[in-house]
C-alpha positions in Angstrom: 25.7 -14.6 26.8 27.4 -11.3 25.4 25.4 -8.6 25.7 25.9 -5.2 23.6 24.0 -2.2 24.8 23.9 0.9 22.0 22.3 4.2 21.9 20.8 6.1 18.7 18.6 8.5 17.7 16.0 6.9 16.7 15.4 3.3 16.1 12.8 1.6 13.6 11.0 -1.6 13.5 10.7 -3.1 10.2 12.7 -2.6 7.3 9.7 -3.0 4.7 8.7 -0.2 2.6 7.7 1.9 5.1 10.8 1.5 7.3 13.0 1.4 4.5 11.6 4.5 3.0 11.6 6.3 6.8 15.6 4.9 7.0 16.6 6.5 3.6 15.3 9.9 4.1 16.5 10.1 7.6 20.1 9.7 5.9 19.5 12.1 3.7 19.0 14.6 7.2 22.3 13.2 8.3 20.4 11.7 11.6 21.6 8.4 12.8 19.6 5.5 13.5 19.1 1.8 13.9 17.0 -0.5 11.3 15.7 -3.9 12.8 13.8 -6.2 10.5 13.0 -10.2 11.9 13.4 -11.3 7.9 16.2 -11.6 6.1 16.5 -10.0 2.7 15.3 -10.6 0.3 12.4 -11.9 1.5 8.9 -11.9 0.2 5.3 -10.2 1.3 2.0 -11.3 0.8 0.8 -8.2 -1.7 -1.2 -7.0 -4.7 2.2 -5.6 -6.1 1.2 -2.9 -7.6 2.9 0.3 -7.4 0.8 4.0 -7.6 2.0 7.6 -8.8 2.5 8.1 -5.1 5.2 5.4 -5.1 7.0 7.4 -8.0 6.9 10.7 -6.3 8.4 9.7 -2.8 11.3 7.7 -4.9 11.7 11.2 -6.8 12.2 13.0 -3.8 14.5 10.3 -2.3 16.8 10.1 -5.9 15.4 10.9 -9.2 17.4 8.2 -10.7 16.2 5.5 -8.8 12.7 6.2 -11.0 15.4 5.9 -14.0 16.7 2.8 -12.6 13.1 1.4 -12.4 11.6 2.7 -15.8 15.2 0.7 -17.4 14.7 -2.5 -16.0 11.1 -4.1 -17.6 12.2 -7.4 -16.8 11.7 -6.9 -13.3 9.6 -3.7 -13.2 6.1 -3.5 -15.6 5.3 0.0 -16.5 1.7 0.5 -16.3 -0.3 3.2 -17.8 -3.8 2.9 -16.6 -6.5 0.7 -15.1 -9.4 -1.2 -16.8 -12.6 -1.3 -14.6 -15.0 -4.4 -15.1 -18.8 -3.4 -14.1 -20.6 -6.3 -12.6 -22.1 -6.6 -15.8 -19.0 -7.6 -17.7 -18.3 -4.3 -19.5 -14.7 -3.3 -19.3 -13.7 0.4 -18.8 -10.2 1.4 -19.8 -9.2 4.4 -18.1 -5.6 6.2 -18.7 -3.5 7.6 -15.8 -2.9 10.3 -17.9 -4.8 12.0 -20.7 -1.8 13.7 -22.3 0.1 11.3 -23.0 3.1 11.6 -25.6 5.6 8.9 -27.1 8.2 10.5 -24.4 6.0 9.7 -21.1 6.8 7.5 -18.8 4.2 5.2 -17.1 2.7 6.8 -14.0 2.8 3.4 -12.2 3.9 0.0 -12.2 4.1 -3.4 -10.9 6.5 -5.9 -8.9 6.4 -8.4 -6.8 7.1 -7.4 -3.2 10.2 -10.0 -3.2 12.2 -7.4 -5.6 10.7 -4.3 -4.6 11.3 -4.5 -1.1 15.1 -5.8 -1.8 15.0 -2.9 -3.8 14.1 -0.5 -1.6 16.2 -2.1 1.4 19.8 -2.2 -0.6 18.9 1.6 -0.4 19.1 2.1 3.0 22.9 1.6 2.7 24.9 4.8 4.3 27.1 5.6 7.1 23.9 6.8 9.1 22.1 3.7 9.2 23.0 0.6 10.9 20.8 -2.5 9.8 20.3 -6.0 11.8 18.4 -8.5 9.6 17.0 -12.1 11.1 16.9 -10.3 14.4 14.3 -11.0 17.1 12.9 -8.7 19.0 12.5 -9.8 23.1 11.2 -6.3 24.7 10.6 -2.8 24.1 9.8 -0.2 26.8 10.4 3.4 27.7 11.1 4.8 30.5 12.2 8.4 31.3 11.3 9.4 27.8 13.4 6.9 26.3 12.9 4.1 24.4 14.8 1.1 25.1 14.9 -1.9 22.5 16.1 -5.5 23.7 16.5 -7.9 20.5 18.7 -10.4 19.6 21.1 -11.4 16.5 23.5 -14.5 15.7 23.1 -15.1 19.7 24.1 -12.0 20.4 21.8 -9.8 22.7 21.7 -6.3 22.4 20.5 -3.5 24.5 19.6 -0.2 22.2 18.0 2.7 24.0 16.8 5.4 21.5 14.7 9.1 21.7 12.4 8.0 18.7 10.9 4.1 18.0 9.1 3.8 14.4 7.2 1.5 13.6 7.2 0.1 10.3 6.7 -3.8 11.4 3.0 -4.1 10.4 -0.8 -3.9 12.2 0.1 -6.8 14.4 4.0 -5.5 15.0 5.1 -4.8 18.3 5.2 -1.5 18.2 1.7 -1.1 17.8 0.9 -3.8 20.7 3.4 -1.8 22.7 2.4 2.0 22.6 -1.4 1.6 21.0 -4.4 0.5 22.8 -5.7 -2.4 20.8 -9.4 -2.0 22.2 -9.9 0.5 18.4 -11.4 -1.3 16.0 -9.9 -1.1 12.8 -11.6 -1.7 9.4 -9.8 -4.7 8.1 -10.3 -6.6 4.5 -9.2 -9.7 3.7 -7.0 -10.3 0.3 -5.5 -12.9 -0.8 -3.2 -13.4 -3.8 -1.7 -15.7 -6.6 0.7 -15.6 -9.4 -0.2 -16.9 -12.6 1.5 -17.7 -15.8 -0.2 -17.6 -19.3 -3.3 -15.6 -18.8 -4.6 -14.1 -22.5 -5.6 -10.9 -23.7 -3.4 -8.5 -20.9 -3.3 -5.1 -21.9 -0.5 -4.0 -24.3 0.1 -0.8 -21.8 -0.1 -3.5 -18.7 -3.5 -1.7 -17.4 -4.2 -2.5 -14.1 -7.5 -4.7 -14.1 -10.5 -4.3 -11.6 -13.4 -6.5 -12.1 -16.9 -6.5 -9.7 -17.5 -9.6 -10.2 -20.9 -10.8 -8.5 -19.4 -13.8 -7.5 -17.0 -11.8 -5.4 -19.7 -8.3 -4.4 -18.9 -6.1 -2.8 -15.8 -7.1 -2.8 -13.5 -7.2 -6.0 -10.9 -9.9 -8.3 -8.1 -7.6 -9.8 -5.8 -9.3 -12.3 -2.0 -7.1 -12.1 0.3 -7.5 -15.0 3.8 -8.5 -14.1 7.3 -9.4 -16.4 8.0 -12.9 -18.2 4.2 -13.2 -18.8 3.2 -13.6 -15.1 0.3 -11.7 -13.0 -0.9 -11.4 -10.0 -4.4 -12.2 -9.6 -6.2 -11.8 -6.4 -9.7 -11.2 -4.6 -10.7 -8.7 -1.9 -13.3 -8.1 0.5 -14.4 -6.6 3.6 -13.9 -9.0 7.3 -17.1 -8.0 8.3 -19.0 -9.3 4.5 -16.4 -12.2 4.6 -18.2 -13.3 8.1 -21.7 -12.1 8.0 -22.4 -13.6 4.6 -20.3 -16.7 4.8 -18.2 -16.3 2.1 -15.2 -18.4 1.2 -12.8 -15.9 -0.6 -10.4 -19.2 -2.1 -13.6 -21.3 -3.5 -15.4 -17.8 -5.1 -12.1 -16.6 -6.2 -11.3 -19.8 -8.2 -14.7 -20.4 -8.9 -14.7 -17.2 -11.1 -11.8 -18.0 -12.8 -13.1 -21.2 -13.9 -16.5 -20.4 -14.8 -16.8 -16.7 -15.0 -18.0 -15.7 -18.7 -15.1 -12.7 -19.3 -12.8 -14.5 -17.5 -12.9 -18.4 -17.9 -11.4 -18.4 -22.0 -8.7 -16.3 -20.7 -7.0 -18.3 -17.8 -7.7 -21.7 -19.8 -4.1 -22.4 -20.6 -2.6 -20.3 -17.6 -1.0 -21.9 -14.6 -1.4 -21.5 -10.9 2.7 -20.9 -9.9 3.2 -21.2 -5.9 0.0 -21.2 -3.4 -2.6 -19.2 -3.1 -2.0 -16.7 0.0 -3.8 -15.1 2.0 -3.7 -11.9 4.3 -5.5 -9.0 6.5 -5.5 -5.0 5.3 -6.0 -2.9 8.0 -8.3 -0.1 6.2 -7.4 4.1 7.0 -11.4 4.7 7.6 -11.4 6.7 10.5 -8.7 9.0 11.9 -6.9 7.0 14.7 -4.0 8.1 16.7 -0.5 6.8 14.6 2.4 8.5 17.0 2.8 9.5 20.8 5.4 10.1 23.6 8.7 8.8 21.7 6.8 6.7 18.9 5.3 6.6 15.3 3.7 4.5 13.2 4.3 3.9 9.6 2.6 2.0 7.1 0.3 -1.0 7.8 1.3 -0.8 11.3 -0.2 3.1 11.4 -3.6 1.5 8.9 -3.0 3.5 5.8 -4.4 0.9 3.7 -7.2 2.9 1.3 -10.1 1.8 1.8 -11.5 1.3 -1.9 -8.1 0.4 -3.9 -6.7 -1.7 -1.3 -3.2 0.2 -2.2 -0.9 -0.1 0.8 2.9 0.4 -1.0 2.5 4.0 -2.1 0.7 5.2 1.4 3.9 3.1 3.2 6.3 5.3 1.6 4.7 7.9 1.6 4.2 8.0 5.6 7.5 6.7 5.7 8.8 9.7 4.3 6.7 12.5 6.6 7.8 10.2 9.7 11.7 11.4 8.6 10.2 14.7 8.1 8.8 14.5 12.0 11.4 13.2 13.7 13.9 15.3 11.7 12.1 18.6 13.7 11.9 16.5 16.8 15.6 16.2 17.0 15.8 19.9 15.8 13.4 20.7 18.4 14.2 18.4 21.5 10.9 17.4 21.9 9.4 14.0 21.2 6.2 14.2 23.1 3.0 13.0 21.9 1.4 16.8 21.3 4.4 17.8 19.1 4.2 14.0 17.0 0.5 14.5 16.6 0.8 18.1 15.1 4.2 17.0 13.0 3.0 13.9 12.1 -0.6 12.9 12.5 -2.0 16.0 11.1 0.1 16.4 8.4 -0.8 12.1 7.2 -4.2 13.5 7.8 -4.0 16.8 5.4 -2.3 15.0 2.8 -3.9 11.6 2.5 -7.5 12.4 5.0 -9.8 13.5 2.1 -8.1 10.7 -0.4 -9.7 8.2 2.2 -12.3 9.6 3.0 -13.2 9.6 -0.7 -12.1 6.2 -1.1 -14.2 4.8 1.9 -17.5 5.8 0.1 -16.3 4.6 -3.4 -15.9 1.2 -1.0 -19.5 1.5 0.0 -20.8 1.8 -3.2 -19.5 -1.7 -3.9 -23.0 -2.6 -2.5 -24.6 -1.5 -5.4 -23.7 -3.5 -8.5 -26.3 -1.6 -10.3 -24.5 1.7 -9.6 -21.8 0.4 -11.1 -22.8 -0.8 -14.1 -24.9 2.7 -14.9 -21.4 4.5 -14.6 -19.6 2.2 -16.5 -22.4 1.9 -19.4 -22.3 5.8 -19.4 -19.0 6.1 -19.7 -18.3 3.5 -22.4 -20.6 5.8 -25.0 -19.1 9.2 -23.8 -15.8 10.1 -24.2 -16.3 13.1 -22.0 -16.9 11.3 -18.6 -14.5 8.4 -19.5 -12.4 11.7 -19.6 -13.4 12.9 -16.7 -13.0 10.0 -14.6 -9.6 9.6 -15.7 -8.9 13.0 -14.4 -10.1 12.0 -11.3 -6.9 9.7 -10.7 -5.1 12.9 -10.4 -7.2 15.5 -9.7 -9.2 15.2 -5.9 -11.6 17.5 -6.4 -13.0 15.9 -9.4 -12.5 12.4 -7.1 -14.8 13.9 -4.7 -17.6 14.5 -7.0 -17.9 10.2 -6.9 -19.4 11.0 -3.4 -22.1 13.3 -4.2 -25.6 12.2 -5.9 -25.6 15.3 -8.1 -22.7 13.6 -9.8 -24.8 10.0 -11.2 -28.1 12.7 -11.8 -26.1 14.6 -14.5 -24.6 11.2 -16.0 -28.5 10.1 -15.8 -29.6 13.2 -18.1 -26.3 13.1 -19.9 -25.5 16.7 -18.8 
């Protein structure tokens, strides 16, 4: 068997989103490093496909003309200009991303499957600093003597990489993770799971993302996400701990509403189911839990920077993918990879940046439990232009997100003040 031992910099598992992301702006540092992924591209992910202003603004920083690349191809990319909330009680809210909208602005968001994206994304990580392995398979990882050594296999070659920096970017249930985190944590998972379908009637013309509390599906949600050549992906999520304690079947509810539900039934009649219906786990950014140490960090799912309330997992992924190059870039500067420096270069800053966003988003989850809530807001908001106003602010501004939390907030709406 030949076996080929290399040394690097740093070495990530997982050439996803996160990885990908964590690869490209390590290249733009000039800092050399190794990408393993076990798939080879393109290759697809269970997803909602749907692509936040936080997904925009990391592919700014990378390139500002990859957003121009994006915004020019509609046939693979759907621009998307806001989201349409559906109260339990089947009144829709349309809320822009953006209230100043002009004939010149481009959509904040958008939507593609995960198949394009994250081909997208990975023909990216081409440069002289990175050296990718796809279909690979990964046989050990330890480190020893504050090194990181990385055992995998490729075309039935073995290699031998030993590294100062591991990231992973290879998911909650990666090997990374298992490796250098104690599993014992519980972590706040959902379950999603997701379809495409073809012919569904009455989208919105500015591809609005769709939300609908539905009470077949409380306290979870059904979303329905635009996408090119008249497809969408539809999906249903909800909370593990719901899913078991009330017995739910997520597949039977979720078709159950599209056959039968009264705003949603006259709208799938002539569409078609294309592929299977899949499934998957989210592991939810809840609580603060640990997502580097001695020689490691964790991007991603694999670091649970799934929000809690929009179930968005793409944005957060490149987004940590980007302040792990950012890390390990004053690591290298530094010469220090232990897990004090990581969790001040890394943890805290995940934690300043996207803490109160979850935190926010956590209790917006919670209040999934109370259909009623819902539909007070909604009912509100549909006959005053001021708070449908001022909750599309809130998609933007955090402050004025944070005001969701607080009871003060539904006691003006209650007196109209």
């Amino acid at each position: 068997m030949t076996i080929k031992k290399l040394e690097t910099p740093v070495i990530i598992i997982g050439a996803g989103p996160a990885g990908a992301t964590t690869s490209i702006f390590l290249s733009k540092a000039g800092i050399h490093h190794i990408i393993i992924d076990k798939e080879k591209f393109p290759r697809d992910k269970v997803c909602g496909d749907a692509c936040s202003g936080k997904t925009a603004l990391v592919l700014r920083r990378a390139n500002p003309v990859w957003m121009e690349e994006i915004q020019a191809h509609e046939e693979t990319f759907t621009p998307s200009f806001g989201i349409t909330f559906v109260a339990p009680n089947g009144k829709p809210l349309d809320i822009p991303f953006t209230t100043t909208r002009t004939s010149e602005t481009k959509a904040p968001g958008f939507t593609v499957s995960r198949l394009v994206f994250d081909n997208y994304l990975f023909q990216k990580t081409s440069s002289p600093y990175a050296t990718v392995f796809e279909a690979a398979t990964i046989k050990n990882i330890e480190r020893n003597n504050n090194t990181v050594q990385v055992v995998f296999t490729e075309n039935d070659i073995t290699y031998q990489v030993a590294a100062k920096i591991i990231v992973g970017a290879d998911g909650d249930k990666g090997i990374v993770r298992k490796t250098f985190i104690n599993n014992s944590t519980p972590k706040a998972y959902a379950v999603g799971l997701r379809a495409y379908y073809q012919g569904i009637t009455a989208l919105h013309p500015d591809n609005y993302l769709e939300l609908h509390f539905l009470p077949e599906i409380q306290p979870g949600y059904f979303w329905i996400f635009p996408l090119p050549n008249g497809m969408a992906n539809v999906g249903a999520g909800i909370l593990s701990e719901t899913l078991r304690k009330k017995k739910i079947n997520l597949r039977e509810q979720m078709l159950n509403a599209i056959k039968n539900n009264p705003g949603l039934k006259h709208r799938f009649a002539n569409a078609k189911l294309v592929d299977k219906i899949q499934g998957w786990g989210l592991p939810m950014a809840t609580t603060r839990e640990p997502v580097s140490g001695d020689n490691f960090i964790l991007t991603g799912d694999a670091a649970s920077l799934i929000d809690p309330f929009s179930g968005e997992g793409i944005g957060n992924a490149l987004y940590s993918g980007m302040l792990a190059a950012e890390a390990i870039q004053k690591s290298i500067e530094q010469n220090n990879t232990t897990a004090p420096f990581f969790n001040t270069a890394y943890d805290d800053v995940v934690w300043k940046r996207l803490g109160d966003e979850f935190k926010i988003s956590t209790t917006l989850q919670r209040l999934c439990n109370y259909p009623w809530l819902f539909n007070f807001v909604v009912n509100k908001a549909y006959k005053s232009p001021s708070l449908k106003n001022t909750i599309s602010c809130m998609f933007t501004d955090m402050d004025l997100r944070d005001q969701l939390r607080k009871p003060s907030f539904y006691f003006k709406i209650l007196f109209n003040r």
